[in-house]
C-alpha positions as CSV (number, residue, x, y, z in Angstrom):
1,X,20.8,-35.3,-48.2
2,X,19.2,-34.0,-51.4
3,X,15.6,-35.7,-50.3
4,X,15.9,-33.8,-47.1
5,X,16.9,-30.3,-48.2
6,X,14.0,-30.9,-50.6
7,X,11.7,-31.7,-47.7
8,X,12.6,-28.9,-45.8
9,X,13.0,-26.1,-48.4
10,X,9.4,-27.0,-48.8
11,X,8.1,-26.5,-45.8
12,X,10.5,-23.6,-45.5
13,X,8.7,-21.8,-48.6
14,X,5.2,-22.7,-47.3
15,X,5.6,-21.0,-44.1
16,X,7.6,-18.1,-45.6
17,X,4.9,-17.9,-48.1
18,X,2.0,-17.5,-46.0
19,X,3.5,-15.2,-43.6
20,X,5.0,-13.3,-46.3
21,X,1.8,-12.3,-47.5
22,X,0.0,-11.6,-44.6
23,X,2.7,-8.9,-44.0
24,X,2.8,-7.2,-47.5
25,X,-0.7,-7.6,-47.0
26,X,-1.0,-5.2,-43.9
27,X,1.7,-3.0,-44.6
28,X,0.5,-2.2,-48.1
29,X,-3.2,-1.7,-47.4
30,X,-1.6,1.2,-44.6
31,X,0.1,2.7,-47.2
32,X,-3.0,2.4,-49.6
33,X,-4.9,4.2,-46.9
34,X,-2.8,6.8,-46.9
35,X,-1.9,7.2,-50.3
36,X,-5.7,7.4,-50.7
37,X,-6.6,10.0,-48.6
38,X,-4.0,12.2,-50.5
39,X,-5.8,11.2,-53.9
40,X,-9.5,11.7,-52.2
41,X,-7.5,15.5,-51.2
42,X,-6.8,16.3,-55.0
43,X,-9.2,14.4,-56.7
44,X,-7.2,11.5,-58.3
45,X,-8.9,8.5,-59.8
46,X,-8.7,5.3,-58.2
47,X,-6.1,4.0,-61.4
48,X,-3.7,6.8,-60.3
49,X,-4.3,5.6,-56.7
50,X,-3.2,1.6,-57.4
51,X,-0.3,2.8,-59.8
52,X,1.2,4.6,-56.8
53,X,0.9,1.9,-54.2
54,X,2.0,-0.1,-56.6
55,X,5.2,1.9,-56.2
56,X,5.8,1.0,-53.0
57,X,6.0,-2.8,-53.4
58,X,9.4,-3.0,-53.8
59,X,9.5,-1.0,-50.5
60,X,7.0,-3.5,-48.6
61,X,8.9,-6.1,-50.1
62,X,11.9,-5.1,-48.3
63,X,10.7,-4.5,-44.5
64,X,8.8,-8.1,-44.6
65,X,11.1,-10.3,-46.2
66,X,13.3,-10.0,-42.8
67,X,10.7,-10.7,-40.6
68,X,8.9,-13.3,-42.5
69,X,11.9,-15.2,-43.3
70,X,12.2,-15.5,-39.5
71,X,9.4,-16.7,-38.6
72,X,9.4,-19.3,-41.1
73,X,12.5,-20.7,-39.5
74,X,10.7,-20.8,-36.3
75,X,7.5,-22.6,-37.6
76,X,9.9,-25.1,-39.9
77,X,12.2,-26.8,-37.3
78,X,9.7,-26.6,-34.4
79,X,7.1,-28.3,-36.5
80,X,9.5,-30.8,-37.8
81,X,10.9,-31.2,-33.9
82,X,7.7,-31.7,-32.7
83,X,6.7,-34.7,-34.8
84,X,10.4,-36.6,-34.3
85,X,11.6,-35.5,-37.6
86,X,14.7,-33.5,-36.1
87,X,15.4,-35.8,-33.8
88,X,15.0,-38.8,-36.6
89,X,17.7,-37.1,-38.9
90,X,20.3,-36.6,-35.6
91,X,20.2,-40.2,-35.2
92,X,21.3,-41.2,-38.6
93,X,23.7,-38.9,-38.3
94,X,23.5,-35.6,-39.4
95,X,24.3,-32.6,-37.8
96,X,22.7,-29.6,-36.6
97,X,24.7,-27.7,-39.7
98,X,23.5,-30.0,-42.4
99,X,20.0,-30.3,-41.7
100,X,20.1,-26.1,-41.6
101,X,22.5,-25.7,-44.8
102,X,19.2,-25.6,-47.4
103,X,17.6,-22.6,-44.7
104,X,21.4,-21.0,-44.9
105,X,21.3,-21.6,-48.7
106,X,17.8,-19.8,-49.0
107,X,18.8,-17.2,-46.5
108,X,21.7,-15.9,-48.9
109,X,19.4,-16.0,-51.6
110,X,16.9,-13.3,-50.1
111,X,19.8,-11.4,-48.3
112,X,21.1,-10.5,-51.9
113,X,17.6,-10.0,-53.3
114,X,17.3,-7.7,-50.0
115,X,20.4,-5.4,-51.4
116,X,18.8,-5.0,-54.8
117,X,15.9,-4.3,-53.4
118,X,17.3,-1.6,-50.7
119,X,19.7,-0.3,-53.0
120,X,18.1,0.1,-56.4
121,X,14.2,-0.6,-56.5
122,X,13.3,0.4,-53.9
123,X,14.4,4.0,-54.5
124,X,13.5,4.9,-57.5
125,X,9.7,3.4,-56.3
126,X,10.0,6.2,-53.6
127,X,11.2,8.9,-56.1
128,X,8.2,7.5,-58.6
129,X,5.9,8.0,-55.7
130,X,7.3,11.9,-54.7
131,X,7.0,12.4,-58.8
132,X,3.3,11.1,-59.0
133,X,1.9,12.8,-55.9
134,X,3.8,16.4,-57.3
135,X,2.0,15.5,-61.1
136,X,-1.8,15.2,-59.1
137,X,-1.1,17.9,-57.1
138,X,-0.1,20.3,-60.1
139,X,-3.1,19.3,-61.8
140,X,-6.1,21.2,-59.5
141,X,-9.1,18.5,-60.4
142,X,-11.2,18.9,-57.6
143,X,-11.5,22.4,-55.1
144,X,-13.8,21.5,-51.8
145,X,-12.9,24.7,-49.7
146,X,-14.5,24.5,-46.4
147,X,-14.6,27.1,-43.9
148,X,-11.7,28.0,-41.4
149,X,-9.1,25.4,-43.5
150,X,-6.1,26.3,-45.6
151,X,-6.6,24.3,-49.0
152,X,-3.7,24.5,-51.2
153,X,-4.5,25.9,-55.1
154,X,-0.8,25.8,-56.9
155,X,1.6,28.4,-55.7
156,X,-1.2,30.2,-53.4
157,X,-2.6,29.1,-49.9
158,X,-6.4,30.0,-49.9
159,X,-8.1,30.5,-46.5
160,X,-11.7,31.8,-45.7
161,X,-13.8,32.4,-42.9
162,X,-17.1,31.6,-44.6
163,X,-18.4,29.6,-47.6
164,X,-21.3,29.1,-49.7
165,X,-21.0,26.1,-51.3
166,X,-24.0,26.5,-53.3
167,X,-23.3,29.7,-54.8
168,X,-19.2,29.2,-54.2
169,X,-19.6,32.6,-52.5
170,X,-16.4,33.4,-49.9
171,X,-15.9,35.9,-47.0
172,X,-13.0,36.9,-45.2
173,X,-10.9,35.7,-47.8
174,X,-7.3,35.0,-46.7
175,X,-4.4,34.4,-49.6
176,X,-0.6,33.8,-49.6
177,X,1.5,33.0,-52.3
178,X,4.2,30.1,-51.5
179,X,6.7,30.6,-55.0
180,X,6.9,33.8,-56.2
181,X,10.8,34.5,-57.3
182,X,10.5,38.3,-57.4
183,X,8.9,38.8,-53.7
184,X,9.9,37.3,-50.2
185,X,6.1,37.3,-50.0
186,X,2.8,38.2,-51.2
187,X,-0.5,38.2,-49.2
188,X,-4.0,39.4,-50.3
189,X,-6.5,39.9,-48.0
190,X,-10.7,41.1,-49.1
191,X,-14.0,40.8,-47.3
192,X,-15.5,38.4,-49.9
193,X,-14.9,37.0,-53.0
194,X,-16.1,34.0,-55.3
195,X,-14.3,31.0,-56.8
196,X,-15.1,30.1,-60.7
197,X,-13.8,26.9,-61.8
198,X,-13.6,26.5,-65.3
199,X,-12.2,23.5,-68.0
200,X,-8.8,25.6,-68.2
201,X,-8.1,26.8,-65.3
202,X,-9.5,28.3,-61.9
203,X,-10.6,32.2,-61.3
204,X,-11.0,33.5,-57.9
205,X,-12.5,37.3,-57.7
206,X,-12.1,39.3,-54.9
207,X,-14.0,42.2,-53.5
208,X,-12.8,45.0,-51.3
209,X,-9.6,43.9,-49.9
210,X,-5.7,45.2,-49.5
211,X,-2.6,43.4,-51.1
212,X,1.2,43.5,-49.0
213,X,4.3,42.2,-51.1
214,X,7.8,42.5,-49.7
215,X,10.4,42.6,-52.3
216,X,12.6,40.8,-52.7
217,X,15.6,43.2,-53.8
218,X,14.6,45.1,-51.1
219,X,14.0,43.5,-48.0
220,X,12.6,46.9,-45.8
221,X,10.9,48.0,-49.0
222,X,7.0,46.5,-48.6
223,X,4.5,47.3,-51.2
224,X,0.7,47.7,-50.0
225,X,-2.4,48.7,-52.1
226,X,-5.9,48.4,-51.4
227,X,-8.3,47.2,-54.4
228,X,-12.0,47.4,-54.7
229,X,-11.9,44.3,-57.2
230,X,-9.0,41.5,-57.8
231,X,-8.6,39.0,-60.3
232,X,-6.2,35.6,-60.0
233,X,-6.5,33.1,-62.3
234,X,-4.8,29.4,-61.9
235,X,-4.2,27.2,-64.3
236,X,-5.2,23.2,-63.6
237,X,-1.8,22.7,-64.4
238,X,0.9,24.1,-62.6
239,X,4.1,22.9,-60.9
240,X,5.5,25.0,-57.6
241,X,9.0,26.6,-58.4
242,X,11.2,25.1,-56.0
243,X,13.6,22.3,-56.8
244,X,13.4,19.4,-55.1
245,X,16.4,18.0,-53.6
246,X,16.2,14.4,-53.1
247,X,15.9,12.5,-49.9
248,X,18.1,9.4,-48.9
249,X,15.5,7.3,-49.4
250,X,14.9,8.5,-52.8
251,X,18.8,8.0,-53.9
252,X,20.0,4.3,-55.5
253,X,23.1,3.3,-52.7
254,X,25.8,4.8,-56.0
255,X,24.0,7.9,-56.0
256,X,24.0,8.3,-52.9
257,X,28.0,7.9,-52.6
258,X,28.5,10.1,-56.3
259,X,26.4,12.8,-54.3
260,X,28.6,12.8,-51.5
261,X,32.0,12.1,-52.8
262,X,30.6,15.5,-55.6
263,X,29.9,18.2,-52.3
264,X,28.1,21.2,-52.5
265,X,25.3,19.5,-50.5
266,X,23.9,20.8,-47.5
267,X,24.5,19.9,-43.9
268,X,21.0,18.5,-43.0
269,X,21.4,16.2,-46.4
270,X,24.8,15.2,-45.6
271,X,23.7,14.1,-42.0
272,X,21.4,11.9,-43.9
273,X,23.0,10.6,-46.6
274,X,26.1,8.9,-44.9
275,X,24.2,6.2,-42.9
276,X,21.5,4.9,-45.3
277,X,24.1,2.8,-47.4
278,X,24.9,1.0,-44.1
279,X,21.4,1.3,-42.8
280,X,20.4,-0.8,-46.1
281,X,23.3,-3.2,-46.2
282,X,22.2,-3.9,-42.3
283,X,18.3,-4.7,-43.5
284,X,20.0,-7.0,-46.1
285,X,21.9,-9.0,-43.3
286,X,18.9,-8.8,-41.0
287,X,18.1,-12.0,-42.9
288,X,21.0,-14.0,-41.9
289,X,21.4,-12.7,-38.4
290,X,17.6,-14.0,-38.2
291,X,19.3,-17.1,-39.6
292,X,22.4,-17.6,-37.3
293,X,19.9,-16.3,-34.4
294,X,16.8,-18.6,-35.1
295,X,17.8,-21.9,-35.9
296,X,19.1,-22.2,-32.5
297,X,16.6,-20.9,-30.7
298,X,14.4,-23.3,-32.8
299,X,16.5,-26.7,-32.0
300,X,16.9,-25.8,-29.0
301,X,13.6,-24.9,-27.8
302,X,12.1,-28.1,-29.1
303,X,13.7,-29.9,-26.7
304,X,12.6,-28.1,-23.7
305,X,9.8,-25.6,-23.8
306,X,7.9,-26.2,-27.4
307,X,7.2,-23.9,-30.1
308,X,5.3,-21.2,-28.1
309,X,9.3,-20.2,-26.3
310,X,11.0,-20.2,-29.9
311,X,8.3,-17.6,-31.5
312,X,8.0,-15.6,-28.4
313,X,12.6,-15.7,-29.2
314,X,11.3,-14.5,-32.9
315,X,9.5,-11.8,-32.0
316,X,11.7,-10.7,-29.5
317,X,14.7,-10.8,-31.9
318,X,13.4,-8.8,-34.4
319,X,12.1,-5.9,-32.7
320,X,15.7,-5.9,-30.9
321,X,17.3,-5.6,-34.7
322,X,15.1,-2.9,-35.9
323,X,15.1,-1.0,-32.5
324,X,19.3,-1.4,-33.0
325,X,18.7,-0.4,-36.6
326,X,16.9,2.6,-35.7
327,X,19.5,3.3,-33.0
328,X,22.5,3.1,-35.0
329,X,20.6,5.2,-38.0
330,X,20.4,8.2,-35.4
331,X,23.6,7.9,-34.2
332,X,24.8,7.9,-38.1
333,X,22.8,11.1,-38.2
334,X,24.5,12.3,-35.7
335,X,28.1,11.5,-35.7
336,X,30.8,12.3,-37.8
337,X,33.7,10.8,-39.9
338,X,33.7,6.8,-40.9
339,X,31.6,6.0,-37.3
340,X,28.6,8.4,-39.1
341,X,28.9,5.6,-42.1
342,X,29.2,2.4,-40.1
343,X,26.7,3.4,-37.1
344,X,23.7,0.9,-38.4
345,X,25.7,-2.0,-39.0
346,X,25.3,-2.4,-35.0
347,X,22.8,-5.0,-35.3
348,X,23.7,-6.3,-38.2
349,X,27.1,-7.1,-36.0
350,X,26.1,-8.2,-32.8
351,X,23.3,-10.2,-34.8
352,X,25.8,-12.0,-36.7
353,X,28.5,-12.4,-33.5
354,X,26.0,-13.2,-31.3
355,X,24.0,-16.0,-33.9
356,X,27.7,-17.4,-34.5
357,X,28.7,-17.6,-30.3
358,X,25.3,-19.1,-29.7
359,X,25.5,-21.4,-32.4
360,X,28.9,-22.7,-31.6
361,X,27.6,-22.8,-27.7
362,X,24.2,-24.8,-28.0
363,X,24.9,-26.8,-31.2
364,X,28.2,-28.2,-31.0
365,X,27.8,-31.9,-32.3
């Protein structure tokens, strides 16, 4: 039995291989793409770019593991039904079970590398991302203002009509400041100004123009002064205010818990931190669901309609989970008490119930 196990834990890993990489492969160049564009927005080097898509591995990792695992099953024990190898091992007398126990063994394997994925790297690659795109976009390399287009330059929005490139000469100069802790808001307005960038830091001068603050102590009290000439200056390097509360998917599975179990959060965080624990445990056990659900579908397909039937059974299984997963994340989101923790364990459930009733139906030797 050893031999065999070795036989097909080989083929297993060279079809879980292959279609492994072909799905990290498009996933991560659509996150590259993405990630980019935001570094082509605030002039990041292409080092900066790799380092944060790098990031996200763990995260890629993650979504195609599942699927790829899956389809490996499929290709495996079609291929080796297809050339008598399935039906070979059947009549010297093992059973459905035994020739599947090295796939089962390889399928517990990944859904416990799938937990520390889900529930500890993957997270903090998320949070490493949120921290990398808020360092670039402190640090104001690169200013391409075009006309008609809100460009964001630290704590201020900057918005003009018209712009001279050449001689970085602006009109109907629009500005709003997003943190300012002593004023609800603060808007400038002017007929034309010009942008200086310098080594330090960035000047923008405007000409003939009207500033409006409302207070913040004072919430019907608003200031309003009109200027012939005013001066902001920006540093490169500068970091918004706020505080950033962290999102689920930024939070290892015992931080989110200690966040919960500590209160004092809001009620659009709470609504999202109770189901991603479950939500992650469920993409863990995705792969043996796809286990208990595929091996079937593979032996018994063989027989009867080839490998074509058991891949179109794949595919249809695992957008099924995910839709189920997504499905049973909302309702998490949206229900209350223990149901709001358990609500995307749904397909992990009728995955695993299903597999096992199918299983016990189709393969009873």
């Amino acid at each position: 039995m050893s031999i065999i196990s070795l036989y097909i834990s080989r083929n297993m890993l060279r079809f879980f291989a292959g279609v492994l990489f072909v799905f990290i492969f498009v996933v991560f160049m659509v996150q590259f793409s993405q990630i980019f564009t935001y570094a082509m927005q605030y002039g990041a080097d292409m080092l900066w770019v790799l380092g944060t898509a790098a990031h996200l591995l763990p995260d890629i990792f993650a979504l195609s593991i599942p699927i790829a695992f899956q389809i490996a099953i499929i290709m495996t024990l079609t291929a080796m039904g297809q050339s008598g190898e399935i039906m070979a091992l059947r009549a010297a007398g093992f059973s459905f079970s035994e020739i599947a126990r090295p796939i089962l063994a390889a399928g517990v394997l990944l859904c416990a590398l799938m937990l520390w994925l889900t529930g500890w790297v993957s997270p903090r690659g998320r949070l490493r991302v949120y921290k990398a795109k808020e360092d670039v976009a402190a640090k104001i390399t690169k200013v391409n203002i075009e006309p008609k287009t809100f460009i964001s330059l630290g704590d201020w929005d900057l918005f003009a009509e018209n712009v001279d490139k050449k001689n970085n000469v602006l009109e109907g100069v629009y500005l709003s400041r997003k943190n300012d802790a002593n004023a609800l808001s603060t808007k400038v307005n002017a007929a034309q100004g010009k942008v200086d960038i310098g080594r330090s830091g960035i000047n923008i001068i405007l000409d003939k123009g009207q500033l409006q603050r409302l207070d913040a102590r004072a919430e019907r009290k608003i200031i309003t002064a009109e200027f012939n000439r005013y001066n902001i200056y920006m540093p490169l390097s500068q970091r918004t205010a706020a505080k950033h509360t962290f999102k689920a998917a930024e939070l290892t599975t015992p931080q989110l818990f200690a966040a919960l179990a500590g209160g004092g959060l809001k009620d659009e965080y709470i609504k999202t931190y109770r189901p991603e624990p479950a939500y992650r445990i469920s993409m863990s056990l995705a792969v043996l669901a796809f286990f208990i659900l595929g091996c079937p579908a593979a032996f018994v397909t063989t027989k009867k309609a080839g490998r074509g039937a058991a891949m179109l059974f794949s595919i249809v299984s695992i957008f099924t989970y995910f839709g189920l997963l997504t499905v049973g994340d909302i309702l998490g989101r949206q229900l209350s008490s223990v149901a709001a923790y358990c609500a995307p364990l749904l397909p992990a459930a009728l995955g695993l119930c299903g597999g096992w009733y199918w299983w016990r139906k189709k393969l009873s030797d």
